[in-house]
C-alpha positions in Angstrom: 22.9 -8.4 2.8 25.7 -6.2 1.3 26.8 -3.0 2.3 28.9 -0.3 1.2 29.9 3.5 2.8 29.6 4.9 -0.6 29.2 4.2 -4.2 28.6 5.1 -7.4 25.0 3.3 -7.6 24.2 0.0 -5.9 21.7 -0.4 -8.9 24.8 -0.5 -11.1 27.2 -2.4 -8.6 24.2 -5.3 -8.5 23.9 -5.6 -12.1 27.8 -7.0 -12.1 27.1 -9.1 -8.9 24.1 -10.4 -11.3 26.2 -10.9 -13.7 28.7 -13.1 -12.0 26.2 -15.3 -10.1 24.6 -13.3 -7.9 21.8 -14.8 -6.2 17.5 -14.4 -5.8 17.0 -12.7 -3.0 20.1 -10.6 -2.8 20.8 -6.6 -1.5 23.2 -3.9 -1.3 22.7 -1.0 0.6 25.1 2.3 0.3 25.7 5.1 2.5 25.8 7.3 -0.3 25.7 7.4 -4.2 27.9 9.7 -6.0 26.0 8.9 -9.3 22.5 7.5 -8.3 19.3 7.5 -10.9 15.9 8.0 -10.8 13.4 6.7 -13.6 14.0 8.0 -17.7 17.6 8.7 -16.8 17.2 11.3 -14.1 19.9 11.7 -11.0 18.8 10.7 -7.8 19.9 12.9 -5.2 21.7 10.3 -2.8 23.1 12.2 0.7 23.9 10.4 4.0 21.1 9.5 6.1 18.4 8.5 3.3 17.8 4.7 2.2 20.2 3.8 -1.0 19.6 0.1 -1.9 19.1 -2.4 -4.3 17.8 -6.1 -4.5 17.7 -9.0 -7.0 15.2 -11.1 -8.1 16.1 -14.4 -10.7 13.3 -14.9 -13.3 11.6 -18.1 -13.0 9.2 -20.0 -15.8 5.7 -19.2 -15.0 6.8 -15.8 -13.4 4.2 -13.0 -14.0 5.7 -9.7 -16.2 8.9 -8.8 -14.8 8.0 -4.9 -15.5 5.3 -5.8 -12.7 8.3 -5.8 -9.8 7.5 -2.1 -9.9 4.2 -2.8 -8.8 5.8 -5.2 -6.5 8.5 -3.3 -5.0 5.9 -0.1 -4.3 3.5 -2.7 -2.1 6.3 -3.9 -0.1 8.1 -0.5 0.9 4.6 0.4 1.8 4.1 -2.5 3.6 7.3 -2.4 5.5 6.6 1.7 6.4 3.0 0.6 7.2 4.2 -1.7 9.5 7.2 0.3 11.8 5.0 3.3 11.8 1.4 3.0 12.2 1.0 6.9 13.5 1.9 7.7 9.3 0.7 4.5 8.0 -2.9 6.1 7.4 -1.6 9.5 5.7 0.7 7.0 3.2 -0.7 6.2 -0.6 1.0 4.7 -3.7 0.9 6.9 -6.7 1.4 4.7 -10.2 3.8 3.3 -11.4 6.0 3.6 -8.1 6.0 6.4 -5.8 5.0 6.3 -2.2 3.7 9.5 -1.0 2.8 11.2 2.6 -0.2 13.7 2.3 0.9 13.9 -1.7 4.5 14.3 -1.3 7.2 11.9 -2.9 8.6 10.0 0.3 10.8 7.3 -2.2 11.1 6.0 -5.8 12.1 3.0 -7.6 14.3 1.8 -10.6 14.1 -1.8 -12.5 17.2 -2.5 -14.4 17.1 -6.1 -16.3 20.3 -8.3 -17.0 19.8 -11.6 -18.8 17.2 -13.6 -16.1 17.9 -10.8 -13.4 15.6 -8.0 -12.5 17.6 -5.2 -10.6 15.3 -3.4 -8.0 16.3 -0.2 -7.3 15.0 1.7 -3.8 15.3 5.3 -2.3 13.8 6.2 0.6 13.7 9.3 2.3 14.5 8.8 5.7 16.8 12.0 7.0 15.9 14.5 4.0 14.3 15.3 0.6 15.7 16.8 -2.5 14.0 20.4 -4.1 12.2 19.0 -7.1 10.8 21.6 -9.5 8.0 19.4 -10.4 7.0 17.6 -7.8 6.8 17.8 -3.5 9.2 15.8 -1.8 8.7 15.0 1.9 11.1 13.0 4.3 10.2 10.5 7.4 12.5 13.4 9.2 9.9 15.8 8.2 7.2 14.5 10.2 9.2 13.8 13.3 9.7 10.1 12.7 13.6 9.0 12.9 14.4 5.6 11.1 17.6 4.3 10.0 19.1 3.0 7.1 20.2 -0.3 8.6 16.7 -0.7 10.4 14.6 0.1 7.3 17.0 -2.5 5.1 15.5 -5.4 7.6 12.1 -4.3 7.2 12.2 -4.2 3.4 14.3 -7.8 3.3 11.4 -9.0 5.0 8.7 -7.3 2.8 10.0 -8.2 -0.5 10.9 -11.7 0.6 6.4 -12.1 1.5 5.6 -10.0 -1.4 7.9 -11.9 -4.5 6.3 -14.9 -3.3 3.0 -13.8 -3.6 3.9 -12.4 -6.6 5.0 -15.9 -8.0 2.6 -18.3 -5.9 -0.5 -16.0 -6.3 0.3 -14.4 -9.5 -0.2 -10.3 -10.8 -3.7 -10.3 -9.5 -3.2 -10.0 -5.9 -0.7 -7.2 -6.5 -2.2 -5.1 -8.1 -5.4 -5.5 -4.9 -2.9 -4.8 -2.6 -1.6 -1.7 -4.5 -4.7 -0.6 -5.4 -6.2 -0.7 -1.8 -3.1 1.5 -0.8 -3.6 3.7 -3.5 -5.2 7.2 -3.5 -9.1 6.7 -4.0 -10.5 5.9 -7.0 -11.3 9.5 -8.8 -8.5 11.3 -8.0 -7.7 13.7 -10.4 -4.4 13.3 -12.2 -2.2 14.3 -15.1 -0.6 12.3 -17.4 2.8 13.5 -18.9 3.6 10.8 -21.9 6.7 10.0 -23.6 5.5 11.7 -26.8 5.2 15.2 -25.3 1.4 15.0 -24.7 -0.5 15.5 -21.6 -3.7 14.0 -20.3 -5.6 15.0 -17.3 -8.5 12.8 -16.0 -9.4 10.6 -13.2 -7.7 7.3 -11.4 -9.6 3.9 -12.3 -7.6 1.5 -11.0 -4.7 -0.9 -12.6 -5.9 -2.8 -16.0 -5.2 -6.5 -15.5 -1.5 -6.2 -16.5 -0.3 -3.0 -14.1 -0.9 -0.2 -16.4 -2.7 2.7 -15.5 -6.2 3.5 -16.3 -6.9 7.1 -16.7 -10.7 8.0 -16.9 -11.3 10.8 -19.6 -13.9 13.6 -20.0 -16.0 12.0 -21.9 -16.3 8.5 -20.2 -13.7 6.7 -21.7 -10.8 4.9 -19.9 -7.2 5.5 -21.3 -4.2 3.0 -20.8 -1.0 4.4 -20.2 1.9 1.9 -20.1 4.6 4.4 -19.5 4.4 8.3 -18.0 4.7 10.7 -15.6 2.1 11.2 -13.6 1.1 13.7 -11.3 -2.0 14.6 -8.4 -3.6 17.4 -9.7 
């Protein structure tokens, strides 16, 4: 495990590790970010005190979609929270395609970047504090009286993403996407869905289709797929 006082964004820094050899299974944590990113481009607000890092996973024939290390990724910082605090662990929920959320608010994110056979895997967690987000809540671990640090959640998510890549690959996508969906809000939950092309949909949680994409239950019984959006609990 790598680590840096501050960067400009591990996901970035990994990517040229990858690059020049970098290994499966590799991290870099940071500090701070001076220039980190969210999802569609957006900056991720990166002070001292929050979780900054960034692992690597080699492609391997036979591997399930590598878009699906979202999925992934989501289970395992869930997993790893789930685990060190079990007082939270029931208020917790996954929200697709990767946020983690206490009592509806945004606790961390994630960012897949791709070189060659290398998947990048982006994490923030919120640990210390939350940015203001005009769209959204944010909540922090701080928030709720629960002090973790950055080097002791970095263990806890080597260890979760080590179990959960190799179901991933030994299992395959199927026993993902029942582990996310069982730490998921419940099945009808209303949501809206804010696509790429400027339109919005509002219907009801049904579960992952068989290849990670949402499906969105409509007014008028139908199910819609979305592959990519913005989604939020109404």
């Amino acid at each position: 495990m790598l680590h840096v006082p501050e960067t400009g964004s591990t996901n970035a820094d990994l990517r040229q590790l990858a690059e020049a050899g970098g290994e499966d299974g590799l991290w870099l944590r940071a500090d701070r970010q001076t220039a980190g990113r969210g999802r569609q481009g957006r900056d991720w607000s990166s002070p001292s005190g929050n979780f900054y890092g960034s692992t690597l996973v080699r492609l391997r024939p036979g591997d399930p979609m590598a878009a699906t290390l979202a999925l992934v990724a989501a289970v395992a910082i869930e997993d790893a929270l789930r685990t060190c605090l079990p007082d939270i662990g029931a208020r917790l929920a996954l929200k697709w395609p990767n946020d983690l959320l206490i009592d509806g608010a945004k606790l961390s994110g994630i960012l897949l970047e791709r070189t060659g056979d290398a998947i990048v895997i982006g994490m923030g967690i919120n640990l210390a504090s939350a940015p203001d987000l005009s769209d959204r809540a944010t909540t922090a671990l701080g928030d709720h009286g629960v002090a973790v640090t950055p080097e002791a959640m970095q263990a806890l998510l080597a260890d979760a993403m080590t179990r959960w890549v190799a179901i991933w690959r030994e299992q395959g996508l199927p026993a993902i996407i029942a582990r996310w969906e069982a730490r998921a809000h419940p099945h009808g939950t209303s949501l809206t869905a804010r696509l790429p092309d400027g339109q919005v949909l509002t219907g009801t949680f049904h579960g992952l289709a068989s290849d990670g994409a949402l499906r969105l239950g409509l007014a008028d019984g139908s199910a819609h797929v979305i592959h990519a959006a913005d989604i939020f609990l109404v």
